[in-house]
C-alpha positions as CSV (number, residue, x, y, z in Angstrom):
1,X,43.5,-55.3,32.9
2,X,44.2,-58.3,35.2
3,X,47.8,-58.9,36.2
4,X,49.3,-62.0,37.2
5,X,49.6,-63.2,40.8
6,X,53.8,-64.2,41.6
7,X,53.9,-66.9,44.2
8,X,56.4,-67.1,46.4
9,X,57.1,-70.6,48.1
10,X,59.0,-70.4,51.8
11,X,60.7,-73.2,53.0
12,X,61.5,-73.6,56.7
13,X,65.0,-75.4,57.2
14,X,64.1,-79.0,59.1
15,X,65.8,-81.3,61.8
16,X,66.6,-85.0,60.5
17,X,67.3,-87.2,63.5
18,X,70.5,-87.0,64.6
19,X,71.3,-83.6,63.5
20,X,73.1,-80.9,65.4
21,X,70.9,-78.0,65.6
22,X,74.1,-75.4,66.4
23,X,75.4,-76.5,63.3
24,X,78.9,-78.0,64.4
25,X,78.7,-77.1,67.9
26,X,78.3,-79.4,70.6
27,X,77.0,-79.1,74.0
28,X,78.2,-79.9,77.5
29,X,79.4,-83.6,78.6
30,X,78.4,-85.4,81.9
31,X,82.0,-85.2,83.1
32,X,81.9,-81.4,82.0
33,X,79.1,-80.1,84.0
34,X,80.1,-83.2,87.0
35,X,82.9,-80.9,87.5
36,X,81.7,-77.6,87.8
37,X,79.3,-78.8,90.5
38,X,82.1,-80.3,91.9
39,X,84.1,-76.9,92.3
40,X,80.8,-75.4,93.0
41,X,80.3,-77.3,96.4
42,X,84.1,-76.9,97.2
43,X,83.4,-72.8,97.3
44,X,80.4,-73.4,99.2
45,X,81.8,-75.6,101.8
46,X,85.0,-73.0,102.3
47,X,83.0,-70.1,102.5
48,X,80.4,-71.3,104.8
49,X,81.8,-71.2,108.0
50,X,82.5,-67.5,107.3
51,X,78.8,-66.5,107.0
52,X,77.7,-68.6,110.4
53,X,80.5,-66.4,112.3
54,X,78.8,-63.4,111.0
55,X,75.3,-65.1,112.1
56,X,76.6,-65.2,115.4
57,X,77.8,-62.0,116.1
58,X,74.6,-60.5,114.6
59,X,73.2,-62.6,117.0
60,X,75.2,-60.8,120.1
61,X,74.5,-57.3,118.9
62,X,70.9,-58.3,118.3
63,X,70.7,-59.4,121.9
64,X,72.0,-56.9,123.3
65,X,69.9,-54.3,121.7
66,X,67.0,-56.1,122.6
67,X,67.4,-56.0,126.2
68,X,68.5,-52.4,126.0
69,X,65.1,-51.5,124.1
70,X,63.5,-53.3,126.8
71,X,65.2,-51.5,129.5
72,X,64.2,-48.5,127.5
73,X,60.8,-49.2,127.7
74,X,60.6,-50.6,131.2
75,X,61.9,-46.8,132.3
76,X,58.9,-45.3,129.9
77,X,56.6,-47.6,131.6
78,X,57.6,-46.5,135.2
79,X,57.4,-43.0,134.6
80,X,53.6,-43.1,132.2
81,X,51.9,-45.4,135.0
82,X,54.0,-43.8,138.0
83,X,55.5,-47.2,139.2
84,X,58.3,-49.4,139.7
85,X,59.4,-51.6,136.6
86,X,61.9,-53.9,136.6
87,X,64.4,-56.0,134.6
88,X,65.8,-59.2,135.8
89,X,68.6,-61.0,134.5
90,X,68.5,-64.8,134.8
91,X,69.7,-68.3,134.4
92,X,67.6,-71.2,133.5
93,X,69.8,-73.7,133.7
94,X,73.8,-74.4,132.4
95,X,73.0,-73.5,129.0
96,X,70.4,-70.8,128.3
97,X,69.4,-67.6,130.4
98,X,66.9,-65.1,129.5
99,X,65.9,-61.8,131.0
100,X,62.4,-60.1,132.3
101,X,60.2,-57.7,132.4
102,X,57.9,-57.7,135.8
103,X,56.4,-54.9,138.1
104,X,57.4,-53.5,140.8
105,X,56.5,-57.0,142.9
106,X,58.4,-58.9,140.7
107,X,55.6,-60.4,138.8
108,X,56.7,-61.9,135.5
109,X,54.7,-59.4,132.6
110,X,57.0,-60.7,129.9
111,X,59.8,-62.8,129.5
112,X,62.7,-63.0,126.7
113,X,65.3,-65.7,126.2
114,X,68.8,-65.3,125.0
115,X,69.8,-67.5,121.9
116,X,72.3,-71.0,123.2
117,X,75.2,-69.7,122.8
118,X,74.7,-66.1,124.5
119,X,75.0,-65.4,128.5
120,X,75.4,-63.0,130.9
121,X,78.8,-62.1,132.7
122,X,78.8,-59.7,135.9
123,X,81.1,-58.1,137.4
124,X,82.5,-59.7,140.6
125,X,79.9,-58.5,143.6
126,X,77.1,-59.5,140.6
127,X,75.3,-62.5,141.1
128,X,72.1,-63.8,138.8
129,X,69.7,-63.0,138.9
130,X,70.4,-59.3,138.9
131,X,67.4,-57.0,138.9
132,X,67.8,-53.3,137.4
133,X,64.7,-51.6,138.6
134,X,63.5,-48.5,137.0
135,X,61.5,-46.0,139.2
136,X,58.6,-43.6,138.6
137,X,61.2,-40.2,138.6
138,X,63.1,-41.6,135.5
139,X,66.4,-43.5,137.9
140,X,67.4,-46.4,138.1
141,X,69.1,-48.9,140.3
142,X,71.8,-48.9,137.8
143,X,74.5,-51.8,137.1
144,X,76.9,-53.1,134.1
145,X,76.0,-56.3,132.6
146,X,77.7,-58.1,129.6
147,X,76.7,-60.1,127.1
148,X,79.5,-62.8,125.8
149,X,79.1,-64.6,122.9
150,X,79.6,-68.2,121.8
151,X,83.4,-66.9,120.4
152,X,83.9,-65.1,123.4
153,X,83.0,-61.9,121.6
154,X,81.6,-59.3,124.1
155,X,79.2,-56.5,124.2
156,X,78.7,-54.3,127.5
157,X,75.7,-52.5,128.6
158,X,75.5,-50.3,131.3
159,X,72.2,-48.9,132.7
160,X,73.2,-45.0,134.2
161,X,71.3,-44.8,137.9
162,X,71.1,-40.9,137.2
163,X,69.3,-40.8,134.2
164,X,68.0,-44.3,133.7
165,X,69.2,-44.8,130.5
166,X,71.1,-47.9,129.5
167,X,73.2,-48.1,126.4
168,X,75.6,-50.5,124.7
169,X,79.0,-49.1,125.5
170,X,80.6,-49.1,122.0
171,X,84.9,-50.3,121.7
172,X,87.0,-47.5,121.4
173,X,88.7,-47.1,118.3
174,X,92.6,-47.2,118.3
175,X,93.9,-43.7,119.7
176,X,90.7,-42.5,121.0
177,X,90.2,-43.1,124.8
């Protein structure tokens, strides 16, 4: 017994020119999405100057932890090789300084500039360049630098002559002293 075959027939719905294929709904005008970009660069523009302050004082504390890992490891170095290392504070000219890492003759070994808008500020008998020298017994020669930033923001270092050890001396909080 042979049974009969049903056909189905699918039709698929199709565009005509000119048709609206959200049925009814329309999309965005020129004017429309003109305007959003417009407020869209107005936020951008106000909040930038926010995020290039923040730049710059990562910039400071980024600084000044370099040259106190490189303190750190001039001390290392004098007491592995049993010799005199030393770090010397510098300006190249009016606008940029930079500090190094030499031997105990004061032969360059490496040298590390400061970004523009960073310096050095001493305290008054200080005068650049400054040289902390790190000795084969773990001591140092000691001394208090400061780093300033470009919106006067500062971060001390001090390098302990005892120990050897310098550190970024952190703000105290209010009521602590």
């Amino acid at each position: 017994m042979l049974t009969a075959a049903r056909v189905v027939t699918v039709t698929m719905p199709t565009l005509r020119p000119g048709e609206n294929s959200r049925l009814g709904q329309s999309g965005f005008s020129l004017l429309e999405i003109f305007i959003v970009l417009l407020v869209m660069s107005l936020v951008a523009v106000l909040v930038a100057p926010s995020f290039t302050r923040g730049f710059k004082g990562l910039q400071l504390e980024t600084s000044g932890r370099d040259l106190v890992t490189l303190m750190k490891q001039a001390r290392s170095q004098a007491i592995a090789k049993q010799q005199v290392f030393r770090v010397i504070l510098s300006k190249n000219d009016d606008t940029t300084a930079s500090y190094i890492l030499a031997n105990d003759f004061g032969e360059k070994i490496k040298e590390y500039p400061l970004p523009k808008d960073i310096s050095f500020h001493l305290e008054d008998e200080q005068v650049l360049p400054l040289t902390v020298s790190f000795y084969p017994n773990g001591r140092s020669s000691g001394g208090q630098i400061t780093l300033v930033g470009g919106q006067g923001k500062q971060m001390p270092i001090t390098v302990d002559p005892v120990t050897g050890f310098g550190r970024v001396i952190s703000a105290a909080k209010d009521g602590e002293q």
